[in-house]
C-alpha positions as CSV (number, residue, x, y, z in Angstrom):
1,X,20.5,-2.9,17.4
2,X,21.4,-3.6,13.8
3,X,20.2,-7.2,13.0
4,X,21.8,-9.4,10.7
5,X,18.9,-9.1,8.0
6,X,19.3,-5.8,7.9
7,X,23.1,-5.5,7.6
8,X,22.6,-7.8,4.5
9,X,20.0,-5.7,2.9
10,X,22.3,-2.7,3.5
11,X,25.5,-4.3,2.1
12,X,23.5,-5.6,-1.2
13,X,21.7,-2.0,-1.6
14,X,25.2,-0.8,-1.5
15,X,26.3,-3.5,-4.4
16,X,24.0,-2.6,-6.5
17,X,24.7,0.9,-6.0
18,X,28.4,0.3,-6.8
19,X,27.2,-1.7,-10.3
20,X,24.9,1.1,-11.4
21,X,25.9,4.5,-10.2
22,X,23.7,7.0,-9.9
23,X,20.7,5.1,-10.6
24,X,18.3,3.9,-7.8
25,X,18.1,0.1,-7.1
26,X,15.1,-1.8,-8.2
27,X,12.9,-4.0,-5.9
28,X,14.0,-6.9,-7.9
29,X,17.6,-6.3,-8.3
30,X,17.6,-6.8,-4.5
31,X,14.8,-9.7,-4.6
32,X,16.8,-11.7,-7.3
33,X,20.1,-11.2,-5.1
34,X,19.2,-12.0,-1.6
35,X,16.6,-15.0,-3.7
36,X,13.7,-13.2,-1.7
37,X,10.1,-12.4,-3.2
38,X,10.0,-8.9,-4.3
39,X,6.8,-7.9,-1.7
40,X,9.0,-8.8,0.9
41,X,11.6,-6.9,-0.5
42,X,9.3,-4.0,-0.5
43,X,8.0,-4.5,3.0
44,X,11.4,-4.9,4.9
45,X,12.6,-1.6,2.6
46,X,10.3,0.4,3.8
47,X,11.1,-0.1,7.3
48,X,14.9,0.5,6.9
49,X,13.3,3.7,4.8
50,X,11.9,4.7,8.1
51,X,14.8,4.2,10.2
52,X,16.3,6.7,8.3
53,X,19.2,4.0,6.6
54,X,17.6,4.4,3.3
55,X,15.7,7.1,0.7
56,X,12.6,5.1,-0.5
57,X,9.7,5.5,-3.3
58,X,8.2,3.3,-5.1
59,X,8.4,2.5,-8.3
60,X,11.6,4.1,-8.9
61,X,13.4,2.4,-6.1
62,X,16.0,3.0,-2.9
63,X,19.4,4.5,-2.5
64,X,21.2,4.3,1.0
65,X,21.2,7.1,3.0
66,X,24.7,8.6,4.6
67,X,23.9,6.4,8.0
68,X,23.1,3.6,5.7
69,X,25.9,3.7,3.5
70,X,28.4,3.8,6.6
71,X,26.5,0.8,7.9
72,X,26.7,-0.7,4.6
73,X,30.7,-0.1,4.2
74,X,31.3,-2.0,7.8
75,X,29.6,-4.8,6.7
76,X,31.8,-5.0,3.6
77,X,34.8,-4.4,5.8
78,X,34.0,-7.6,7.9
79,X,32.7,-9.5,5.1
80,X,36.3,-8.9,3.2
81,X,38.6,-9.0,6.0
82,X,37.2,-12.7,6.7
83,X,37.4,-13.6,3.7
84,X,40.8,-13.0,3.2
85,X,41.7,-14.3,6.4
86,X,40.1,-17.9,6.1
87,X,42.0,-17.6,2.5
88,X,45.7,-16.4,3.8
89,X,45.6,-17.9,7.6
90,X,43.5,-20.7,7.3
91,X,44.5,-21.8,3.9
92,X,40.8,-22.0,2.3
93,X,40.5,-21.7,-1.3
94,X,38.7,-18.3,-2.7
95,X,36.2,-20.1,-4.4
96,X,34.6,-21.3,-1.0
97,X,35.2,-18.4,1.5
98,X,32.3,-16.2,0.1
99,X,29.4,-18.2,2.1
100,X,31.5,-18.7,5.4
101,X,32.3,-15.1,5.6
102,X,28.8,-14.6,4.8
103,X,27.7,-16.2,8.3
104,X,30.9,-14.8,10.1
105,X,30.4,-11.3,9.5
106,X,27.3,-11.3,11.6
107,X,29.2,-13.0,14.5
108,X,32.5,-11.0,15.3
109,X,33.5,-8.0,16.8
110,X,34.6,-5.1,15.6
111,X,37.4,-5.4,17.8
112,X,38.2,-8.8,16.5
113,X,37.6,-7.0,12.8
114,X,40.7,-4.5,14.1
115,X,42.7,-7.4,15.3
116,X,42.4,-9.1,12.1
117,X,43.3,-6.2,9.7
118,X,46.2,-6.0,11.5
119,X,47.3,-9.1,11.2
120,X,47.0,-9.1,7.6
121,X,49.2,-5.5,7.0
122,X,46.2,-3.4,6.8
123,X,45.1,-4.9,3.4
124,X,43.5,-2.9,0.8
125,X,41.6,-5.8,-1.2
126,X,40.4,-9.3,-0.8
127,X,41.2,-12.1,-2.6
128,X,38.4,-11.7,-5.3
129,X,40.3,-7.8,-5.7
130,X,36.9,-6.7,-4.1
131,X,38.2,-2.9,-2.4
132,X,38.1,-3.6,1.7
133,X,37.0,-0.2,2.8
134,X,39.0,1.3,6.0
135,X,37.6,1.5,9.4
136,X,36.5,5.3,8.8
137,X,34.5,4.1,5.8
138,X,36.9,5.2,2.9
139,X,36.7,3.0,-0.1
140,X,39.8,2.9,-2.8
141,X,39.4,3.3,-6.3
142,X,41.3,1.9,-9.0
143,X,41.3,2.7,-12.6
144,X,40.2,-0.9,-13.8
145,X,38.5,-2.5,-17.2
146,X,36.6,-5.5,-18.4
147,X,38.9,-7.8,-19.6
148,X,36.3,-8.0,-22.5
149,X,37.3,-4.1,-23.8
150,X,41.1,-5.7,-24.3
151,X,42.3,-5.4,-27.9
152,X,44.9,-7.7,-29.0
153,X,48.4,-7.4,-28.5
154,X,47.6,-5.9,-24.9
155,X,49.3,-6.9,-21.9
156,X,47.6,-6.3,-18.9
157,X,47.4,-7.4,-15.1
158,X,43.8,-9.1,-13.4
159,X,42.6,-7.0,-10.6
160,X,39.7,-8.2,-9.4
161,X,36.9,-10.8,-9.9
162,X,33.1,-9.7,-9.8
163,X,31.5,-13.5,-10.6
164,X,32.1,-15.2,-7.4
165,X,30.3,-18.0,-7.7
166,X,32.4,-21.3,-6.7
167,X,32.0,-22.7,-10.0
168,X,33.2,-19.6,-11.8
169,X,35.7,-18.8,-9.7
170,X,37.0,-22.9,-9.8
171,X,37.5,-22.5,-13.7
172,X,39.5,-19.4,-13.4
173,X,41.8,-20.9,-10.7
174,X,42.5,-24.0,-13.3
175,X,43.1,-21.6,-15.9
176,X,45.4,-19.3,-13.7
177,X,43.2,-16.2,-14.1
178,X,44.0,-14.9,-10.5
179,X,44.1,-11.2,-9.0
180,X,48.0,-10.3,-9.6
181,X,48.0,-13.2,-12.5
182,X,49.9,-11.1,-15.9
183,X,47.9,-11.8,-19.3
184,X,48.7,-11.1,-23.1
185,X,45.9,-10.8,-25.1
186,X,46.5,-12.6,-28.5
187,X,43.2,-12.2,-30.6
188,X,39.7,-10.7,-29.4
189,X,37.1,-11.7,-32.1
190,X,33.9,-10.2,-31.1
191,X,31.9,-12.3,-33.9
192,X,32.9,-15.4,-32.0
193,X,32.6,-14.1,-28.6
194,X,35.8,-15.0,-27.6
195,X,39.8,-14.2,-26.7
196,X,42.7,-16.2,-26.9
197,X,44.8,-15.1,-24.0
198,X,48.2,-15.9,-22.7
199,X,49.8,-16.0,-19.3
200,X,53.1,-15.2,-18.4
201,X,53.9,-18.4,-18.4
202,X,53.7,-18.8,-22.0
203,X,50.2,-21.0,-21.5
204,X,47.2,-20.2,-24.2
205,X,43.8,-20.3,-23.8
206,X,40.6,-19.6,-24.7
207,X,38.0,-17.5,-22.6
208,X,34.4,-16.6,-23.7
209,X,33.6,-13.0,-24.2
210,X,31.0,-12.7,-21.7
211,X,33.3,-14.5,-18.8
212,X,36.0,-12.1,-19.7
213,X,33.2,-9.1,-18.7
214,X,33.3,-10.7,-15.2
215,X,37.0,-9.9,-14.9
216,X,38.7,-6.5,-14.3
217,X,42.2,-5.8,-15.0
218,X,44.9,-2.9,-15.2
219,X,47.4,-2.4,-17.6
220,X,50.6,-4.2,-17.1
221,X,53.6,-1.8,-16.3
């Protein structure tokens, strides 16, 4: 039986794949994530290495393997689903859900994980814009950018969030920088890391170049 350690090894293997890939994933890209030392790392890698859920060797690091991926993709599913059910049904804000559905993935069924996703319309992101992958294991892909690659005089639409720390998160809620939320791009100066941006609303602001990276949108239609 799959634990829950190993589920959350799998799902941040499969992260870091996403961020990088191609490329094998590092002992201490995982260490720094899951805030683990990297021999442990090491020692509970090779294990799931021979279970079969993921290719190992050392020194050059681990990609999942197909049985490892699919694990991987549930976990996501759950982890998703919950979070945008605390966010839609139970009226929690998105810069909090994160930990819960950390704990609740572990907990529910997939049955429950069905009943849930049906509820909600069969969604195809959460609230972060974070791709919910189907039961089958089927992933979406969008044709998204860093908000930090916008030239001025763009208009374009945010899609997803990939900083979702509370605090991060927090500022971007007070500034109205939400998945679905239109923005004008006024003035991008690299030399002063930063972009003056406007919503639809006719608000301005200021946003740092390297919080804008954290932000993927689409262009506005």
């Amino acid at each position: 039986m799959t634990t829950s350690t190993v589920e959350d090894y799998l799902k941040q293997i499969s992260l870091e794949e996403q961020r990088a890939p191609g490329d094998r994933v590092g002992m201490g890209r995982i260490a720094a994530a899951l805030e683990l030392t990297p021999g442990t790392v090491t020692t509970m890698i090779k294990a799931l290495a021979d279970s079969g859920l993921v290719d190992y060797e050392p020194y050059s690091g681990v990609v999942l393997t197909g049985s490892g991926r699919q694990l991987a993709l549930h976990v996501l599913r759950r982890h998703r689903l919950i979070e945008l059910f605390l966010v839609q049904i139970m009226g929690m804000s998105w810069s909090e859900v994160h930990p819960e559905a950390e704990r609740l993935e572990h907990a529910i069924s997939e049955r429950f994980v069905e009943l849930i996703d049906e509820m909600l319309g069969r969604p195809s992101v959460d609230p972060h814009g974070d791709p919910i992958p189907t039961a089958g294991g089927k992933v979406a892909t969008f044709d998204q950018a860093s908000l930090a690659r916008i030239e001025a005089g763009e208009t374009v639409v945010i899609a997803r969030v990939v900083d979702q720390s509370a605090e991060f998160l927090e500022r971007l809620e007070r500034e109205g920088l939400k998945p679905g939320s239109t923005v004008h791009v006024i003035e991008t100066d690299r030399v002063a890391d930063a972009m003056v941006l406007e919503l639809s609303e006719g608000i301005r602001f200021s946003l740092g170049l390297r919080a804008a990276a954290k932000i993927l949108v689409e262009v506005a239609r």
